[in-house]
N, C-alpha and C positions, 0 to 999 in steps of 0.2 A: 600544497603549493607554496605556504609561506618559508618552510622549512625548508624544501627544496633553492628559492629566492634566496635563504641567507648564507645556505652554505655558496651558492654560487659569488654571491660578494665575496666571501670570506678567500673562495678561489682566483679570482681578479685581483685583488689585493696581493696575496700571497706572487703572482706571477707578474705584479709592477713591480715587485720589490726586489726579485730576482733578475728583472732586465735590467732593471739600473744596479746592480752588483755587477755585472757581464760590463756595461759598456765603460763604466767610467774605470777600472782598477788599471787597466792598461794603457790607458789613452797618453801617459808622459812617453813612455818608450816609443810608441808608435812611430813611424814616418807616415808624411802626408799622404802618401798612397795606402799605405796600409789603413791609415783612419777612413781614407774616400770608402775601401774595400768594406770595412767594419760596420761604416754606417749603413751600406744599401742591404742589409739582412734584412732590419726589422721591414721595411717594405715588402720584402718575400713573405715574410710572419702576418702582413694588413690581405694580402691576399689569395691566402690559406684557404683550398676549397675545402667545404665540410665533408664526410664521409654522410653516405645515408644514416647510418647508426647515428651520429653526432645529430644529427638534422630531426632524427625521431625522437631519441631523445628532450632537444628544446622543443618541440614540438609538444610532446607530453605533459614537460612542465608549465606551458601556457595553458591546460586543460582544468579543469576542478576536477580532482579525482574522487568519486562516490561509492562510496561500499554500500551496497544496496542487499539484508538479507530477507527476502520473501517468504511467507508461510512456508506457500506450497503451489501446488497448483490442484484445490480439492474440488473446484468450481468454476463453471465460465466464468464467472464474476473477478475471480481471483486470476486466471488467464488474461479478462482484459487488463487488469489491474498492471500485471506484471510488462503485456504489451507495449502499455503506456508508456511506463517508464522507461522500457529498452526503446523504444523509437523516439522518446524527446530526450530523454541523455546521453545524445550521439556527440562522436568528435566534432561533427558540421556543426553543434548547439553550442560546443564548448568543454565538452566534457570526458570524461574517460570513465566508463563505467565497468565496475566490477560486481559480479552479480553473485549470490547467494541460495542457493533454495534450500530447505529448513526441513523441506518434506514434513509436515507439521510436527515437528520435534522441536523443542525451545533449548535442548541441548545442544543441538545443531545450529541455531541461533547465536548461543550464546559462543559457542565456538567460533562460527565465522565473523562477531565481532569481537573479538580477544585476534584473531587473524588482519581485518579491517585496522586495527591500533598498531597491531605490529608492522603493515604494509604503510604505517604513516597516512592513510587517505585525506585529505580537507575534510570531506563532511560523511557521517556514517547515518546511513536510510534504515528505518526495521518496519517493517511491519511483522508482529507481536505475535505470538500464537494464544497465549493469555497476557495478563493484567500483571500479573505479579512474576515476582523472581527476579528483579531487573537491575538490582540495585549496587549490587559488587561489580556488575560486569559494566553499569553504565557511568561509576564512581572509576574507573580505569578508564574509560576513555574520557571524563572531566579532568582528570589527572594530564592527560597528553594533549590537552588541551582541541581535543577532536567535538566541532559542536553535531548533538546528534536532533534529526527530524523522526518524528514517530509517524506513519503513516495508516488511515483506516483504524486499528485498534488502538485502544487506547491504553496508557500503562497506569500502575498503581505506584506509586515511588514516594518516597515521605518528604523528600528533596527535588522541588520542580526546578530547581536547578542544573539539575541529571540531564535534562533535555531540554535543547532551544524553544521547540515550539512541536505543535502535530497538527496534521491532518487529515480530514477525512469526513465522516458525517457522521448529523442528529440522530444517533439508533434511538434512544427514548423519542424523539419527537417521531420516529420513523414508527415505534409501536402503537404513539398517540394516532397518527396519521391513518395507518390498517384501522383501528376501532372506531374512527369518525366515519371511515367509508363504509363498514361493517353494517356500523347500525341505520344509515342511513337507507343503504340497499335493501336492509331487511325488511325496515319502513313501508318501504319502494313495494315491495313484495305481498304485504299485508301481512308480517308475522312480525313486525317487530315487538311485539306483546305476547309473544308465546315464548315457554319455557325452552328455551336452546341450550342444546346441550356444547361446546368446544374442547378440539383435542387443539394439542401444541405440540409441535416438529420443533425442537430447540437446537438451538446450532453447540460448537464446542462448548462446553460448559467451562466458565470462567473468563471468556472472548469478551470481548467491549459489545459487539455485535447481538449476541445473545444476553448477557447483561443488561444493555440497555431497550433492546425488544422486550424481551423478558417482564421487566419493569412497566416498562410504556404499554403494553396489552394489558397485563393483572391493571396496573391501576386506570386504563383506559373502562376496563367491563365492569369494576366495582361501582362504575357510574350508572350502571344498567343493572338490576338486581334478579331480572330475568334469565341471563348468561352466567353460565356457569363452566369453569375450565375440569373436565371428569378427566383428562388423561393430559400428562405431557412426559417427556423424554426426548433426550437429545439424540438425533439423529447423525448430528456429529459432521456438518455443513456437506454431506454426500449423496450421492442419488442413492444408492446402492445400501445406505446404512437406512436411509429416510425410507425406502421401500422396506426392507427389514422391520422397520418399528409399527409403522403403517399398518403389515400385514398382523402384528401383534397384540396392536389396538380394535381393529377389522374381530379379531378370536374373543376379544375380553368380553364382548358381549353386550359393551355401554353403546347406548345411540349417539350418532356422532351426526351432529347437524352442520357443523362449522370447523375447517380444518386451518389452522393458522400456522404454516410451515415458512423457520425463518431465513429460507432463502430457496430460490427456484429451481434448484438441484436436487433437495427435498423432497420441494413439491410435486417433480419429474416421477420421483420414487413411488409416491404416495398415490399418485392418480395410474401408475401401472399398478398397484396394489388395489383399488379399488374396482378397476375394470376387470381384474384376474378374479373377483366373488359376483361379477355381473353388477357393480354399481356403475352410474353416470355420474363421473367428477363435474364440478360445476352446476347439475342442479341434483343431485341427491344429499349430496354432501357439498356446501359452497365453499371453493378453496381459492385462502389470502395467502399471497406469498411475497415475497421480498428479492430485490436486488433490479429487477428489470432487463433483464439480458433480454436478447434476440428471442432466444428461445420461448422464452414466456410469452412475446406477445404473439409466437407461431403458436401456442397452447391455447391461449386466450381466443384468435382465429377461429380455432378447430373448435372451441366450444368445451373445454376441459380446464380449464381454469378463469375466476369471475374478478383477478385482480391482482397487479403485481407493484410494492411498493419501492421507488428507486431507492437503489444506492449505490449513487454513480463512481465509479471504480477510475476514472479518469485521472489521477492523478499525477502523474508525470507531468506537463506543463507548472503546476502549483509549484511542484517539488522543485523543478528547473528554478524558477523565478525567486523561492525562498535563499535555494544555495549561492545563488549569484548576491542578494541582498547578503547572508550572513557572509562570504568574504570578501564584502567589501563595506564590511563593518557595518552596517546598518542595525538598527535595529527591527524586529517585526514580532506579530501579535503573535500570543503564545498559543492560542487556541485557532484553527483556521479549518470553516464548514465550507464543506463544496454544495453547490445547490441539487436540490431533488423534486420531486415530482411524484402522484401518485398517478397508475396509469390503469383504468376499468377494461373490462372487454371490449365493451363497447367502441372504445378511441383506439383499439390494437389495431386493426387494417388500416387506418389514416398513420398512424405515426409510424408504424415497423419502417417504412421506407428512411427513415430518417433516424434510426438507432444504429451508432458505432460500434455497440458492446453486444 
């Protein structure tokens, strides 16, 4: 929008400069009539109607234009994610969005922002498919001076001047959060003193999301010396991969008391894998899972899962609000969490009425 702004001066300028060449060269020879004649043009030029094209165009350039490249769409979670954004980055909000999907390829990523730089955009959106690699492609849009927002995943860059700010949520605090409700329901139970055995559903490996779950679990159960993780593997944030893994931990033959799947897409997988060998998900096996979509708390209902911890995908509104601050110079926090919630089976039929995602 700035760029767009200066070449238009630059065009204004260039066409005051050319009316006064036109009017003044001839004005000695003229006769009076001829000067009356000469002078009423430029009033024909004040009242110039626009062509629709003329009119979309400035229309455009009063927009913040957003290059927006998204994972994919591997999850409801990520569905609403993407929702978000396309319904609060509308023309009615100000904006003019250009969207992305990466299909979870970071070569696709990095392509449609090398694209984003070329189309000029205000401000360039990523959510990440991993942490790393980012650092030529986001050193080219510092260069053109394009500020970028990280959203949801977080990046690895040795220069946090690569990127304005990001957001998204606490995944370590999110791991923390699943092992405080873990052990306290086990408590609840009478087994929180017996040896438990935990498998782990990991999301893409290398993700901010499974990273910081990841972490937040192992060092959440080294606090409990009785819990022990005998299997994990990443499932690879899918229903379809997470049933796959499932059924392959289901074969190994280790006792699975506790299933810790990091996200409810996963988890979807994993409790039709355990019903297909005649187990009961939720009490044979108790399964924690992540993100909180609709879906989860229809599982929770049904009696097939004992708990889903958010991670609210909402961010569109955030995003609006930061890009409008950064062009109009503002400054804002580099780091920015959306709030979350842990949600039991038990609270699933009081709150589903009241879940967006």
């Amino acid at each position: 929008m700035k760029k767009k702004l200066v070449s238009m001066l630059l065009g204004l300028t260039m066409v005051g400069t050319a009316l006064v060449g036109c009017s003044s060269a001839p004005a000695e020879n003229s006769t009076p009539k001829e000067t009356e004649t000469k002078t009423e043009a430029p009033a024909k030029e004040e009242t110039k109607t626009e062509t629709p094209a003329e009119e979309a165009e400035e229309k455009t350039d009063e927009l913040i234009t957003i290059g927006f490249s998204q994972v994919g769409a591997e999850s409801d979670w990520r569905v609403a994610n993407t929702e978000s954004m396309k319904s609060t980055l509308t023309e009615e909000n100000g904006f003019n969005l250009i969207f992305a999907d990466a299909q979870q390829k970071q070569e696709n990523q990095i392509k449609a922002v090398r694209d984003f730089i070329s189309q000029e955009v205000d401000v360039i959106v990523i959510a990440p498919v991993t942490e790393t690699g980012w650092e030529t492609v986001l050193g080219e849009a510092k260069d053109a001076e394009i500020p970028v927002i990280i959203v949801d995943r977080m990046i690895d860059v040795s220069d946090d001047s690569l990127y304005t700010c990001w957001v998204g949520s606490d995944f370590y605090q999110e791991g923390l959060d699943a092992v405080d409700w873990l052990t306290e329901y086990m408590d609840g139970l009478g087994r929180g003193q017996d040896q438990l055995n935990v498998a782990v559903l990991q999301g893409t490996i290398g993700s901010s999301a499974e990273i910081g779950r990841t972490k937040g679990v192992r060092d959440g159960l080294q606090e409990h010396s009785n819990y022990s993780i005998v299997l994990e593997q990443t499932g690879e944030f899918t229903q379809a991969k997470g049933q796959e893994v499932m059924e392959s931990f289901l074969k190994s033959g280790e006792q699975i008391d506790i299933l810790i799947a990091q996200n409810d897409n996963m988890a979807f997988g994993a409790i039709d894998a355990l019903k297909a060998v005649g187990k009961k998900p939720a009490e044979d096996v108790v399964i924690v899972s992540f993100d909180a979509v609709k879906a989860a708390f229809e599982s929770m209902i049904a009696g097939e899962m004992n708990v889903s911890v958010e991670c609210n995908p909402l961010h569109g509104p955030r995003v609006a609000e930061l890009a409008k601050a950064i062009m109009n110079g503002e400054e804002v926090e580099k780091i920015q969490y959306v709030e979350e919630g842990v949600f039991p089976a038990d609270t699933a039929a009081e709150m589903l009425p009241t879940r967006v995602y």
